[in-house]
C-alpha positions as CSV (number, residue, x, y, z in Angstrom):
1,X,-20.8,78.3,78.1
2,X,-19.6,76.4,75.4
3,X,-22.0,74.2,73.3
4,X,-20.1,70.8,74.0
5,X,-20.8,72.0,77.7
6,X,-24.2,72.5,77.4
7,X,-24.8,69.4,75.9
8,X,-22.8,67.2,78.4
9,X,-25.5,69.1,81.4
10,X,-28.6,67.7,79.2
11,X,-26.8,64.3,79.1
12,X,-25.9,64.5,82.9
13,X,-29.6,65.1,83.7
14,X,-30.8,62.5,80.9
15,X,-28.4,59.7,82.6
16,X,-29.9,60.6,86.2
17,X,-33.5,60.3,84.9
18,X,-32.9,57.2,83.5
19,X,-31.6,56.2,87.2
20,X,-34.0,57.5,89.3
21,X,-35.7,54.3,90.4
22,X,-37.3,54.5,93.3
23,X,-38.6,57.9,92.7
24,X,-40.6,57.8,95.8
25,X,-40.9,60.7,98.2
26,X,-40.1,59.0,102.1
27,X,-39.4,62.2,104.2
28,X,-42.0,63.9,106.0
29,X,-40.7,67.8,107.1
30,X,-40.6,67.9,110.8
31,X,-41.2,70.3,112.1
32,X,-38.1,72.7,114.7
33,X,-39.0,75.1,117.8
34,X,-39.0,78.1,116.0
35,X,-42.4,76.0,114.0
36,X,-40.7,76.1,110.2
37,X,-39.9,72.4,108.5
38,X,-36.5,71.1,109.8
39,X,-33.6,70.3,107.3
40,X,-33.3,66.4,107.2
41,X,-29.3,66.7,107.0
42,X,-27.1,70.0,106.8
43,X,-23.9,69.2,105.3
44,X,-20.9,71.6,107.1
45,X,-18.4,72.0,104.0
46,X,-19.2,72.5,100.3
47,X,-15.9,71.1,98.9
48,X,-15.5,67.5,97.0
49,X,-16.8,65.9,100.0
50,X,-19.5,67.9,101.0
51,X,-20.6,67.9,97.5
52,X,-20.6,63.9,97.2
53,X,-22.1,63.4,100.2
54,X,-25.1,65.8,98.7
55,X,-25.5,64.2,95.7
56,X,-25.7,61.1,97.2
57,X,-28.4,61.4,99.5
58,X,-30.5,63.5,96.6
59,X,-30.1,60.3,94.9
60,X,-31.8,58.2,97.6
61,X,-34.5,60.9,97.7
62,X,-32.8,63.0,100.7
63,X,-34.1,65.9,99.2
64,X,-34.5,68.6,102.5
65,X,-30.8,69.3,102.9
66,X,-28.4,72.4,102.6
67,X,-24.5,72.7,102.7
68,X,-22.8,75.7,104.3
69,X,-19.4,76.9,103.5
70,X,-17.4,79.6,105.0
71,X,-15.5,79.9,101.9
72,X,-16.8,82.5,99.1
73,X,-18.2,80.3,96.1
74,X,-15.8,78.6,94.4
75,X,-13.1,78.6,97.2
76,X,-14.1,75.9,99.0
77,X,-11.3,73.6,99.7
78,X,-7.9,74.1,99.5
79,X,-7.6,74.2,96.0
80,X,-7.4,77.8,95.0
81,X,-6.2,78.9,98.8
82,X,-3.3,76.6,100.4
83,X,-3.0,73.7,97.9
84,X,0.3,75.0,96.6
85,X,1.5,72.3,94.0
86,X,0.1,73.4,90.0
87,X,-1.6,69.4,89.9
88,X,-3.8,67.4,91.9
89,X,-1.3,64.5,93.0
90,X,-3.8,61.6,92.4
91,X,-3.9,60.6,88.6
92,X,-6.6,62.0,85.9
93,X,-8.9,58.6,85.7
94,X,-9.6,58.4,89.7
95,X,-13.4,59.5,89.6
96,X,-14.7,61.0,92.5
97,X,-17.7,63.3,93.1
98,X,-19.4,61.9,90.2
99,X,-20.6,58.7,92.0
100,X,-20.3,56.4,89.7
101,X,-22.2,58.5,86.8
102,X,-20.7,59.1,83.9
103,X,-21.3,62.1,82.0
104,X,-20.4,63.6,85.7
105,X,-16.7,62.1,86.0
106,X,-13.9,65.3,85.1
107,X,-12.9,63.6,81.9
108,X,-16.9,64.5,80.4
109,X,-16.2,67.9,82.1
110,X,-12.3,68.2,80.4
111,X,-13.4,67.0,76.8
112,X,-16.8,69.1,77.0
113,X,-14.1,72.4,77.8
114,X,-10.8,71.2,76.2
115,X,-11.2,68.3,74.1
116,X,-10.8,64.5,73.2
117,X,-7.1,65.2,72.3
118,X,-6.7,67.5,75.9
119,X,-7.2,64.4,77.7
120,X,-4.9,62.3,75.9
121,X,-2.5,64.9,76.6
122,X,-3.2,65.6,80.2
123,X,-1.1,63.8,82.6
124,X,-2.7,65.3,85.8
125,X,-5.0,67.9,86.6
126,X,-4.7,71.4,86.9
127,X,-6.1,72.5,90.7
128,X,-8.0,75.2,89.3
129,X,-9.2,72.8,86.6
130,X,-10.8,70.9,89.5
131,X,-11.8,73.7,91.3
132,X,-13.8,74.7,88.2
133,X,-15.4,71.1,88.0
134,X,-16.6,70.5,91.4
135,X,-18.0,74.2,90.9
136,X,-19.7,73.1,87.8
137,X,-20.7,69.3,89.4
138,X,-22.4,71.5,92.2
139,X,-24.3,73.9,89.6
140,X,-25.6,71.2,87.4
141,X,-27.1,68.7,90.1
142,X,-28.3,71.6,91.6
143,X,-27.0,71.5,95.2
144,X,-28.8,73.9,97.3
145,X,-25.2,75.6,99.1
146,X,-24.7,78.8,101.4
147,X,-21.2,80.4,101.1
148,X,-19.6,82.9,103.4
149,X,-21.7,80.9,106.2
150,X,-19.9,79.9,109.2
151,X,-20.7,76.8,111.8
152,X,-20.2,78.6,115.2
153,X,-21.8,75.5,117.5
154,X,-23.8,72.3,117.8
155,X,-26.4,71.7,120.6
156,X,-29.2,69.5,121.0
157,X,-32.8,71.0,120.4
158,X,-36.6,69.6,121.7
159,X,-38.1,66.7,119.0
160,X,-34.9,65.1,118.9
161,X,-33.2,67.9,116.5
162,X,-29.7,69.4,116.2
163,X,-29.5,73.6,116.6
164,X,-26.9,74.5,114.3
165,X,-26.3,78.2,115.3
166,X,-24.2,79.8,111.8
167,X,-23.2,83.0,111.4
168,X,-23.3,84.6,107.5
169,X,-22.7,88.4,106.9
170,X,-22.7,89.5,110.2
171,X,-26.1,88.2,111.0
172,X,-26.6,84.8,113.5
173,X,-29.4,82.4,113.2
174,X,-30.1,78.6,114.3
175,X,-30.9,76.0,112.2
176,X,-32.4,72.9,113.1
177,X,-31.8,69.9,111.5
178,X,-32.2,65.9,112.5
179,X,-28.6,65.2,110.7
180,X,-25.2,67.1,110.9
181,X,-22.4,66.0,108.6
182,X,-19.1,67.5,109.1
183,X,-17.4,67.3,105.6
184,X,-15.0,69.7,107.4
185,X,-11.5,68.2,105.0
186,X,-8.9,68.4,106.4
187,X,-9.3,70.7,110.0
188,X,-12.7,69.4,111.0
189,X,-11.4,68.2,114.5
190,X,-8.2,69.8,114.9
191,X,-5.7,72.4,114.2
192,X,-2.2,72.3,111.9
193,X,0.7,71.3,114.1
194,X,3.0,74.1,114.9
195,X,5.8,72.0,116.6
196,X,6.5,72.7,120.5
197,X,10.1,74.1,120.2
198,X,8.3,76.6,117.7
199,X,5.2,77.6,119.5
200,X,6.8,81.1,121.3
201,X,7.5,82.6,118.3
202,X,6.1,85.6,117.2
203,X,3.4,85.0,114.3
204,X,5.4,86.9,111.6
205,X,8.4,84.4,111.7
206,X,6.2,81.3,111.8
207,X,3.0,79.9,109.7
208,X,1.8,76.7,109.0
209,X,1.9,75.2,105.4
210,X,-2.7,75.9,105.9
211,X,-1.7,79.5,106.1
212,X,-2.0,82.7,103.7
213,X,1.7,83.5,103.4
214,X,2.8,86.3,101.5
215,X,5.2,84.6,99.6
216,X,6.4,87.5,97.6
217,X,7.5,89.0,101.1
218,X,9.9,85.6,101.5
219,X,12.2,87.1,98.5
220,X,15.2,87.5,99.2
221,X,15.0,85.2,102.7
222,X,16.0,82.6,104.4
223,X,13.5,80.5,104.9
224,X,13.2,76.6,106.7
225,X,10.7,74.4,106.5
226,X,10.0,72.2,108.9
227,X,8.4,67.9,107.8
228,X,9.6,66.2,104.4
229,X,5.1,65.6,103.2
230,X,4.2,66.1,100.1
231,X,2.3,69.6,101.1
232,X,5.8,70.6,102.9
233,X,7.6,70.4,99.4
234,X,5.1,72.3,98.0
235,X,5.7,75.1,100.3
236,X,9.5,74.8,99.7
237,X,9.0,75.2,95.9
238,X,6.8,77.9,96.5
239,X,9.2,80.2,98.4
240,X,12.3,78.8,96.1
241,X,10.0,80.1,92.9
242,X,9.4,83.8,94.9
243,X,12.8,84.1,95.4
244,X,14.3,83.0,98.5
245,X,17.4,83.1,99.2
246,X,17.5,79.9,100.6
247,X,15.3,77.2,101.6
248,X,16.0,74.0,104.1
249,X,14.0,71.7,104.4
250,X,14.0,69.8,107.8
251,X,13.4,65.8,108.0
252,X,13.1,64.8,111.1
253,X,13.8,61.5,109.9
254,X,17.1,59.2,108.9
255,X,16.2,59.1,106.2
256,X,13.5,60.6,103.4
257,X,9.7,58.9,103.2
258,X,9.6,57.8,99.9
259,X,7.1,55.4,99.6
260,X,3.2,56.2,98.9
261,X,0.9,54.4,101.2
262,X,-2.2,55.6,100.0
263,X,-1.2,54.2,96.0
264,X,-1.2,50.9,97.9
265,X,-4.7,51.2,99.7
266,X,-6.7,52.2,96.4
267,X,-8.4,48.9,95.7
268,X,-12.1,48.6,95.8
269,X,-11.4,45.5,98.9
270,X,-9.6,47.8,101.1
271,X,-11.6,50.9,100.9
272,X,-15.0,49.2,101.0
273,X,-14.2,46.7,103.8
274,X,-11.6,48.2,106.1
275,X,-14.2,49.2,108.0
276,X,-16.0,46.1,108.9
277,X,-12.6,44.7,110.1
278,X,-12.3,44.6,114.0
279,X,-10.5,47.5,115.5
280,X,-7.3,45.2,116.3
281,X,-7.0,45.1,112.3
282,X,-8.2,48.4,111.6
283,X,-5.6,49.8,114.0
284,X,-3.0,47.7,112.6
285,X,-3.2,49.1,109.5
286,X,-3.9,52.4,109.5
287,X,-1.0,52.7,112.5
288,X,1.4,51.4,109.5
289,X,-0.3,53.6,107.1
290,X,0.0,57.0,109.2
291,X,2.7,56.4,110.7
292,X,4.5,55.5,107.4
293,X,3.1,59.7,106.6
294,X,2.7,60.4,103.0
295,X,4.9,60.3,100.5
296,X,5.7,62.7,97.8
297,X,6.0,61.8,93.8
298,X,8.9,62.5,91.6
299,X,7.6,66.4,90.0
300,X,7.3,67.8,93.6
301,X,10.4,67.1,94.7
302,X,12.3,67.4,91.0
303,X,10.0,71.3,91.7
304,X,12.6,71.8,94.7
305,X,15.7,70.1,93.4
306,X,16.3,72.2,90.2
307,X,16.9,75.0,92.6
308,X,20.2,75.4,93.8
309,X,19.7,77.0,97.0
310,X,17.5,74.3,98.1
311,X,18.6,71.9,100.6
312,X,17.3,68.8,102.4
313,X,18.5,68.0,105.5
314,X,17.5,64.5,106.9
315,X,17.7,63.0,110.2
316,X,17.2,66.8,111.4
317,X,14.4,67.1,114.1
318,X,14.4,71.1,115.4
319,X,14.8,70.4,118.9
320,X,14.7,73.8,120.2
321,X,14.4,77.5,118.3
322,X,15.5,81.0,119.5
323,X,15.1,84.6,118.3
324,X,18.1,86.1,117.2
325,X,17.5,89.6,116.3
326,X,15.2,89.4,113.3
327,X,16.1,85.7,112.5
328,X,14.9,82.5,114.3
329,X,18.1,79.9,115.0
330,X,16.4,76.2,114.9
331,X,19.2,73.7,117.0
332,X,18.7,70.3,115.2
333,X,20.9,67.2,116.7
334,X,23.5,68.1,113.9
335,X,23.6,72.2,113.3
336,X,22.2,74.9,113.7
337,X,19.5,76.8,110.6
338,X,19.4,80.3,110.6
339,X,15.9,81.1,109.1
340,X,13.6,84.8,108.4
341,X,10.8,82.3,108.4
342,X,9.8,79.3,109.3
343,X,7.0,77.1,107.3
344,X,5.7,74.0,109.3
345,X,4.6,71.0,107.6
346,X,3.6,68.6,110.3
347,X,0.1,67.7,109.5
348,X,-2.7,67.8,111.8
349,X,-3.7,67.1,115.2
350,X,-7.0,65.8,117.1
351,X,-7.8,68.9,119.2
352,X,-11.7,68.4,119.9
353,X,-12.0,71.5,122.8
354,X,-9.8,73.5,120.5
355,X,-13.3,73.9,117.8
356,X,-15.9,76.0,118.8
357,X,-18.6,74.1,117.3
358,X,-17.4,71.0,119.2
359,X,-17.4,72.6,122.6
360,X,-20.9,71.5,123.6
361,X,-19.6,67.5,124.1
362,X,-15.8,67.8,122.9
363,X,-15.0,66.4,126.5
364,X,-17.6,62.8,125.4
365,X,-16.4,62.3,122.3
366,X,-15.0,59.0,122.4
367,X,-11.5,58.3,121.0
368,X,-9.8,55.2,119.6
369,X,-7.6,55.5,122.8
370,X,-11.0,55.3,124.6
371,X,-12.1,52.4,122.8
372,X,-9.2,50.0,122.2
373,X,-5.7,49.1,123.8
374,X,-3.2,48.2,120.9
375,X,-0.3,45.8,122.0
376,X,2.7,47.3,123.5
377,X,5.0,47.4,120.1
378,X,1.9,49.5,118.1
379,X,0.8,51.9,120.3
380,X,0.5,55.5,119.3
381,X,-0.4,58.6,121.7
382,X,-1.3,60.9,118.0
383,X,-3.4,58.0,117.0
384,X,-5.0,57.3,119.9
385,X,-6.3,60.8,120.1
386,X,-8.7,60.3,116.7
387,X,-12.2,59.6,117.0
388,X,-13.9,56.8,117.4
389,X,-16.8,56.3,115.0
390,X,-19.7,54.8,114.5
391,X,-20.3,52.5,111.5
392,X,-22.1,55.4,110.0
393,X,-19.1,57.7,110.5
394,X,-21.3,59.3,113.6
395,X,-19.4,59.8,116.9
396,X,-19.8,57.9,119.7
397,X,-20.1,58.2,123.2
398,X,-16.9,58.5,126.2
399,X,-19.6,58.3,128.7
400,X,-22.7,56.3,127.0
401,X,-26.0,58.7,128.4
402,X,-24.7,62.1,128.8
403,X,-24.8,63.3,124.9
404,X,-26.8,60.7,123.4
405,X,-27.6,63.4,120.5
406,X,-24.0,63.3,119.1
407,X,-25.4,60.2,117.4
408,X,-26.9,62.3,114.5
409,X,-23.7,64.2,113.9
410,X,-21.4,61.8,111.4
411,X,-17.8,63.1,110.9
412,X,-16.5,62.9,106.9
413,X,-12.8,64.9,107.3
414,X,-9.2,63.4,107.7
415,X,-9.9,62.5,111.4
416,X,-12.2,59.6,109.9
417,X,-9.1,58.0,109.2
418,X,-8.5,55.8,111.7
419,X,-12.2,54.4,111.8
420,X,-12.6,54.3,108.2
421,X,-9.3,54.5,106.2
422,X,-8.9,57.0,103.1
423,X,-12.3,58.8,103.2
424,X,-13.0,62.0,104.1
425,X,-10.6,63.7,103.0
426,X,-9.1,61.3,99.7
427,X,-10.7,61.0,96.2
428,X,-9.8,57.8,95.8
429,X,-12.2,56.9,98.3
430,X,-15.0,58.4,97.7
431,X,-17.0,56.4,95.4
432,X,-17.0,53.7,98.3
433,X,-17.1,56.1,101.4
434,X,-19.7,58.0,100.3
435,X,-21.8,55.4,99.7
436,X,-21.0,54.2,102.8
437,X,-22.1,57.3,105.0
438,X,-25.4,58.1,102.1
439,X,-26.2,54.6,103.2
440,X,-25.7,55.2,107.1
441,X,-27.7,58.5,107.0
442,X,-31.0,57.4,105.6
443,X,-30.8,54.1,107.7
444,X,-30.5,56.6,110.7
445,X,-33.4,58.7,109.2
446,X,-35.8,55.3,108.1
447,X,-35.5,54.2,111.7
448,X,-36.3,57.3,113.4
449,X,-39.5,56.8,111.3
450,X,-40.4,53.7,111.3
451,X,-43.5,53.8,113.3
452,X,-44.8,56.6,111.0
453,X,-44.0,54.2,108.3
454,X,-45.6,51.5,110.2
455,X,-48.9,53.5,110.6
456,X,-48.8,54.2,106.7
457,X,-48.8,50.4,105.9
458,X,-51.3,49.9,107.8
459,X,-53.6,52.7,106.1
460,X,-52.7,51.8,103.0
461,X,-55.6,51.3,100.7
462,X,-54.6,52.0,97.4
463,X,-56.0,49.2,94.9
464,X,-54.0,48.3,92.1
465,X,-56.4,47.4,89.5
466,X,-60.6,47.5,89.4
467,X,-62.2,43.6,89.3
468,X,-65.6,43.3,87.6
469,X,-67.7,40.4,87.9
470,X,-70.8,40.2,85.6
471,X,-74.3,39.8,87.2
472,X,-75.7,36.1,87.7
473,X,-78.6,35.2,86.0
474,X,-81.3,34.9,88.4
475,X,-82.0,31.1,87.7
476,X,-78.4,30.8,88.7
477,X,-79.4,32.0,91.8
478,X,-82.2,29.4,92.6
């Protein structure tokens, strides 16, 4: 480790000293079934957000908490497995997991390992660069993480606990815990979208963009990919620059999205207080947001563009696909593509019963189709299907009564969206969302305590300072 490195952790832990107030200890262990000291909150997902969301609560004193990750350490998230574009896409000076600190931001952590001058230079940041921060973020506030552990289910537990039941090299155990956050990115309650006309396919023609695709394989192919998002241009560069022979890219739309919500949303108003809107707002705008899909900036499709074997194809939803030999033939309203493999690019879906760990109460999780009925000219089946959440990002009830515990689990992934705008899964939210849940999590916790804290009030007996009063003279007493 380099010496500029080393001093920037001393100053990290010298800022959070300085910070500290309240240092007070408010958490009492309880106690789980199997008799050992429950986890306050375990954190499911040891990426940016899962890493936040950790720091945070150590901040308010949330000290009794672990994060698992079924990742090996330092591939959590998708920046070093399916992120596929050589920059993060949101510019250098958005801070993030640092929470508002400082000598924690990823311009400390550049300088420290590059340089002033590096930064001045840098127009966005390397994925692996950020990989390597939020590692080092992690290390230095010393975030007590499990990799290569795997969430199999949820269930309720006696003394008003969560079992966790994980799974890590081979071996299963249950852990108890009064708080569940699922800082689960972007899958956390759903699976990538393989379009309908697609789905009979056999697995060696077709992959999502969230798969591991041997890319070196597509050289020499023809290869479509299906959606016109930012991550289905990265997969179109990334097959161009292997080698293949061709690559279409399929927009189901007239014409190209090329407008970036999300650049319009980052302001501290809209992010803090989207939220506390009512949900005929909330779903007004996030309907426009989502609806509008991401756009793309000017590098990842120039990536595509210099290639002249690339083409994009608008107005060209696949409406049916056919095997034809060793070749798949996608029919779009215009033409037909011949393609050797097919990439698709159509985000995500809200699949509750399709997650094992969900399985318990995926049927009573309410859903914003549950909760509110938008006017005929906004309505959205896809939309409808996300969750509705609590105002501490905690799910809520279909059928109020029959899994009052899902209460304690609080959702932090991309299907917070529609509850809660750009959050779980954006890091231009998260100095405001994180806050936001920190701040719902040990409200949860203080009131499950409160007659504990009650009873301790009322014992208190501590005096301050020690009064002395000198002795009277007795003629004062006659």
């Amino acid at each position: 480790m380099s010496e500029a490195l080393t001093h920037l952790e001393a100053q990290v832990r010298a800022d959070l000293a300085r910070i500290a107030h309240p240092c007070a200890a408010w958490l009492e262990p309880k106690a789980g079934p199997d008799g050992k000291p429950a986890l306050d909150v375990l954190i499911i997902g040891a990426g940016q957000s899962g890493i936040a969301i950790g720091f945070g609560l150590m901040r308010s004193r949330v000290s009794n908490i672990l994060l698992i990750d079924k990742a090996a350490e330092g591939k959590e998230g998708p920046w070093l497995t399916y992120a596929r574009m050589p920059t993060l896409r949101s510019p250098k000076d958005y801070t993030g997991p640092d929470l508002d600190i400082p000598s924690l931001t990823y311009q400390s952590w550049h300088e420290a390992r590059f340089g002033k001058e590096s930064w001045q230079q840098l127009a966005l940041i390397l994925r692996e660069h950020w990989a390597a921060y939020l590692l080092w973020v992690r290390h230095t506030i010393g975030l007590p993480v499990r990799n290569d552990c795997e969430l199999l289910e949820i269930a309720p537990a006696a003394g008003g606990l969560l079992a966790a039941r994980v799974k890590q090299a081979g071996a299963i155990e249950t852990l108890y815990t009064r708080k569940i956050v699922l800082a689960t990115g972007q899958e956390g309650m759903g699976g990538w979208i393989t379009p309908e006309p697609l789905r009979h396919l056999p697995s060696g023609q077709v992959a999502t963009v969230a798969d591991d695709i041997d890319f070196e394989g597509l050289r020499g192919k023809r290869v479509a990919v299906i959606g016109a998002g930012a991550s289905a241009f990265d997969n179109a560069a990334t097959a161009l620059e292997a080698g293949a022979a061709e690559v279409h890219l399929l927009c189901r739309r007239a014409q190209i999205q090329l407008i970036q919500p999300y650049r319009w949303l980052t302001f501290r108003g809209f992010l803090r207080h989207l939220s506390d809107l009512d949900d005929a707002w909330r779903w007004r705008f996030m309907r426009t947001i989502l609806e509008m899909r991401e756009g793309f900036p000017q590098a990842t499709y120039d990536r595509c563009a210099r290639h002249a074997n690339f083409t994009l194809r608008e107005g060209a939803p696949v409406e049916a696909a056919r095997e034809t030999g060793k070749a798949v033939e996608l029919q779009t309203p215009h033409r037909s593509i011949t393609a050797d493999f097919v990439i698709c690019g159509t985000g995500i879906d809200m699949n509750f019963a399709g997650r094992s760990e969900l399985s318990r109460f995926a049927g009573n999780i309410a859903t914003w189709g549950d909760r509110y009925q938008p006017p005929a000219g906004e309505r959205n089946e896809r939309l409808g299907r996300f969750p509705y959440l609590a105002d501490d990002y905690a799910f809520t009830e279909r059928v109020p009564g029959k899994t009052p515990w899902i209460s304690d689990i609080h959702l932090f992934a991309i299907a917070s969206t529609m509850s809660f705008g750009a959050s779980g899964s954006s890091i231009n939210a998260m100095t405001t969302a994180v806050p936001k849940l920190v701040h719902g999590l040990t409200r949860g916790l203080f009131r499950a305590d409160v007659e504990r804290h009650w009873a301790a009030l009322s014992a208190y007996d501590v005096p301050q300072a020690v009064v002395t009063r000198p002795a009277r003279r007795m003629e004062e007493l006659q």
